[in-house]
N, CA and C atoms as a LAMMPS dump frame, in Angstrom:
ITEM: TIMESTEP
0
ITEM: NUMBER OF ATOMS
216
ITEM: BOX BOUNDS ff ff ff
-5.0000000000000000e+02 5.0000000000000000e+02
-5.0000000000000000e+02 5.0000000000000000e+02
-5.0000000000000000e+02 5.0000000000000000e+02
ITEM: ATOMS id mol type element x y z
1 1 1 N 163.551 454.151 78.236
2 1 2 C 163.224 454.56 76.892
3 1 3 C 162.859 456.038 76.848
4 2 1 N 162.364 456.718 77.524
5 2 2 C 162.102 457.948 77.653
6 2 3 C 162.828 459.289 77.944
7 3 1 N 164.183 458.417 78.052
8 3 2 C 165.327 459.354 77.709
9 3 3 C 166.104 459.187 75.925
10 4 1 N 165.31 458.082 75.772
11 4 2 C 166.223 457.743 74.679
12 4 3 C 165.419 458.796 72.987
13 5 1 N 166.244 459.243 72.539
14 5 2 C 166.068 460.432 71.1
15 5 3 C 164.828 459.45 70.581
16 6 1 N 164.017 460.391 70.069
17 6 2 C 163.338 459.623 68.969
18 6 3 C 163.659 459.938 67.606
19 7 1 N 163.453 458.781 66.574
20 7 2 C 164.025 458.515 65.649
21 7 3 C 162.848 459.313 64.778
22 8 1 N 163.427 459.787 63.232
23 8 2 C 162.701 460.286 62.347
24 8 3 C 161.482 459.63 62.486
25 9 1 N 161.6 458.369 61.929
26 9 2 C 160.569 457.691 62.002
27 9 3 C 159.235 457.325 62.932
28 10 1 N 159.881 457.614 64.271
29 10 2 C 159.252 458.19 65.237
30 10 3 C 158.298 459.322 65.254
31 11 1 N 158.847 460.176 64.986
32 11 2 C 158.595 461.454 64.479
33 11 3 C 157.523 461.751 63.857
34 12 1 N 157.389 461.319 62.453
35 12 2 C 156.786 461.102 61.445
36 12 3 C 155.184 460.666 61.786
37 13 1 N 155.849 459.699 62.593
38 13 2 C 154.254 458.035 63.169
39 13 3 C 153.836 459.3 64.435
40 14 1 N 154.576 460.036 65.019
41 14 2 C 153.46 461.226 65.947
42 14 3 C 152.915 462.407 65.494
43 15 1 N 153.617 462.271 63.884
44 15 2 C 153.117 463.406 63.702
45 15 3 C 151.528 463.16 62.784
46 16 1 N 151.89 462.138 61.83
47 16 2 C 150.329 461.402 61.748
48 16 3 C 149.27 461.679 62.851
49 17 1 N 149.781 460.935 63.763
50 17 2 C 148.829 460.673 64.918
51 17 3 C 148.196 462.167 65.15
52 18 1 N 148.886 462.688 65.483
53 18 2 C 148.27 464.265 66.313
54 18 3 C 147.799 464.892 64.693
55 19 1 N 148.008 464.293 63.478
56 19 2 C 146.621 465.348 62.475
57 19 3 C 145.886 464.121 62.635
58 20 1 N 145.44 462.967 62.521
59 20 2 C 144.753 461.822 62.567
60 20 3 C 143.631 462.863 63.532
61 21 1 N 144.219 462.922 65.093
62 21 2 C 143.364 463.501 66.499
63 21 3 C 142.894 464.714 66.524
64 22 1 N 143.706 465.78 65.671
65 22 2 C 143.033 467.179 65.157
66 22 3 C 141.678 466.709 64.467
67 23 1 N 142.17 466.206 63.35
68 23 2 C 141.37 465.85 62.339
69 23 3 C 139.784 465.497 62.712
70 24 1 N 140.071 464.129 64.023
71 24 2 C 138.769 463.501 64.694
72 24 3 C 138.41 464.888 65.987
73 25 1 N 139.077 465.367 66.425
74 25 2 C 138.437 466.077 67.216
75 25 3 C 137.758 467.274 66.386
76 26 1 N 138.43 468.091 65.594
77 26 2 C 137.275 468.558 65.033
78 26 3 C 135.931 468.318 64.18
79 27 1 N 135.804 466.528 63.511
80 27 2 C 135.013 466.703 62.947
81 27 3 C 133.689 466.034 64.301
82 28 1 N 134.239 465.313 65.189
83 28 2 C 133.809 464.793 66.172
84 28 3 C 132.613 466.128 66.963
85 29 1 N 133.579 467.197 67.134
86 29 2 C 132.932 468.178 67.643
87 29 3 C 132.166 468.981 66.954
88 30 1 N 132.176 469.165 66.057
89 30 2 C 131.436 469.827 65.289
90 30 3 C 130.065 468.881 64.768
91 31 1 N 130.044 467.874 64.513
92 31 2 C 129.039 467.165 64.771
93 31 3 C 128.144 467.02 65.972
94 32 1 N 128.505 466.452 66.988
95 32 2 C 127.903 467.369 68.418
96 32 3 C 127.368 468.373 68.03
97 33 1 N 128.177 469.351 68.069
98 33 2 C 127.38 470.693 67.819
99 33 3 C 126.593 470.646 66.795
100 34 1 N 126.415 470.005 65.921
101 34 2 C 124.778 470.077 64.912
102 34 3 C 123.99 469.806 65.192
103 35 1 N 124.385 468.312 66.114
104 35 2 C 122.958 467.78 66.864
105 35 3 C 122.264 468.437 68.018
106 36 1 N 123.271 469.076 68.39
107 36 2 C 122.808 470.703 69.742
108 36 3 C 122.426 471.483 69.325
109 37 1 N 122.533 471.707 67.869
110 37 2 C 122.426 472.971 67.169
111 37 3 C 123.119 473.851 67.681
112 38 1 N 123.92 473.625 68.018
113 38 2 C 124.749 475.228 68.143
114 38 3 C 125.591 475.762 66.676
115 39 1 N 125.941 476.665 66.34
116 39 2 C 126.773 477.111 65.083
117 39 3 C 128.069 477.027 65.175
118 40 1 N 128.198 476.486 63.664
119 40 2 C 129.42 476.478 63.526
120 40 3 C 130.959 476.983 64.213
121 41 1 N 130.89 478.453 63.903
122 41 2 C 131.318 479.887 64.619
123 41 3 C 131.63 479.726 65.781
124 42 1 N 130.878 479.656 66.449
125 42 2 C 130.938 479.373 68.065
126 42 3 C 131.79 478.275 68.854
127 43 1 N 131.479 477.397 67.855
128 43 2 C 132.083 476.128 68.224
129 43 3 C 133.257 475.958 68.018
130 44 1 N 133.616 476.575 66.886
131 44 2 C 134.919 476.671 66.147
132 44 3 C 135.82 477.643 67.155
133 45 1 N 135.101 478.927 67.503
134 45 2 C 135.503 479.652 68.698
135 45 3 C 136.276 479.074 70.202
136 46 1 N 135.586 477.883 70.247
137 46 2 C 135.744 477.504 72.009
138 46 3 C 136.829 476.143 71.494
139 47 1 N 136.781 475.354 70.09
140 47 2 C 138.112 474.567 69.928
141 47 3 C 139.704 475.421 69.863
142 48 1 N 139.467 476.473 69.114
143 48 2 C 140.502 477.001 68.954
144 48 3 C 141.649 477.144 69.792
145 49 1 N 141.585 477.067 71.271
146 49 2 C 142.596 477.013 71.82
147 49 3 C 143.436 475.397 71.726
148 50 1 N 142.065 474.775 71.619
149 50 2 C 142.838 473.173 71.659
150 50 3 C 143.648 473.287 70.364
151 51 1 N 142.942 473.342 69.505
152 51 2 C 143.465 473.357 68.232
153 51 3 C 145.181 474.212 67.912
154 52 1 N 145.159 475.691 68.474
155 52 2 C 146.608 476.015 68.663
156 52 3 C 147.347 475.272 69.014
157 53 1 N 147.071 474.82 70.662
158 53 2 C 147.695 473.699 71.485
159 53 3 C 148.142 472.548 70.362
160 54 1 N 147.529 471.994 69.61
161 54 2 C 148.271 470.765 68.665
162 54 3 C 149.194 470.854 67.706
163 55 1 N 148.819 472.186 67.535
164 55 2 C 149.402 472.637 66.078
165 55 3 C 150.656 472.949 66.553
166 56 1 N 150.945 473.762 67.816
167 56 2 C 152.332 474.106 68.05
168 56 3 C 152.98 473.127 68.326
169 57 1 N 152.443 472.185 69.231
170 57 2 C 153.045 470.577 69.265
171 57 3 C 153.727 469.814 67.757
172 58 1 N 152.866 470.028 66.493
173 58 2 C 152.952 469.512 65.48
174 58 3 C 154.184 470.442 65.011
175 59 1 N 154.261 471.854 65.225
176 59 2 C 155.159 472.549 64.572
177 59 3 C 156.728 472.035 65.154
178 60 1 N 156.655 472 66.56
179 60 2 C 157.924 471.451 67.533
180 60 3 C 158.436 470.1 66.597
181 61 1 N 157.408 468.975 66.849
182 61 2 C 157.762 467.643 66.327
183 61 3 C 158.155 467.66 64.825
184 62 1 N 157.589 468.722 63.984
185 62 2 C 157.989 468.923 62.845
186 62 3 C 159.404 469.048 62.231
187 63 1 N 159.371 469.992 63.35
188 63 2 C 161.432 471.117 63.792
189 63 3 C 162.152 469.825 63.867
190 64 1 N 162.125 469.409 64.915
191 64 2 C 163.002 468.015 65.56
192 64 3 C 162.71 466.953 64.231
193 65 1 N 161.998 467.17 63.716
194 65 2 C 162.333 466.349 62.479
195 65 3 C 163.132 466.631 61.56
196 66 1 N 163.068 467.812 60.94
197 66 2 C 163.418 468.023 60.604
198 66 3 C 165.237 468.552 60.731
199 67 1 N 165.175 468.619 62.076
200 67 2 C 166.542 468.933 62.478
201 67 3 C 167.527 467.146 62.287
202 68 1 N 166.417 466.215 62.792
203 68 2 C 167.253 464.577 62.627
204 68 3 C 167.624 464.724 61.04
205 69 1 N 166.346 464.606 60.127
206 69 2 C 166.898 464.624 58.563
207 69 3 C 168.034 465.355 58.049
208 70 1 N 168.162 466.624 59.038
209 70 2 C 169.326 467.748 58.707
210 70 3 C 170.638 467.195 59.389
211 71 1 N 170.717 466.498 60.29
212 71 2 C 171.746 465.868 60.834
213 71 3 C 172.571 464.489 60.246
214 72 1 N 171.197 464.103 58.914
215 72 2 C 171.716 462.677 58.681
216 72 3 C 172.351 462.713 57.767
């Protein structure tokens, strides 16, 4: 299976998922950080790389989606 294309629909159900996991990891972390008190700023500072990291993932899976819909 892991050679096999994934389908729009596919697509779609990972691309949910990874804002679903943005979504929980930042509010996840930022909570932590209230109860540490640390600031906002800071915190927001040291996700940011994760946060690129998903987003370019999301932008890729986006493409390839958009490239299946353009193919169909």
């Amino acid at each position: 299976m892991a050679d096999t294309p994934a389908t729009a629909a596919e697509l779609a159900e990972l691309i949910v998922e990874f804002e679903k996991y943005r979504e929980r990891l930042v509010d996840e972390t930022l909570e932590a950080a209230k109860k540490a008190k640390l600031s906002k700023k800071a915190t927001m500072a040291k996700l940011e790389p994760q946060l690129a990291d998903i987003d370019a993932k999301l932008a890729r899976i986006r493409e390839q989606q958009a490239n299946l819909t353009a193919q169909s």
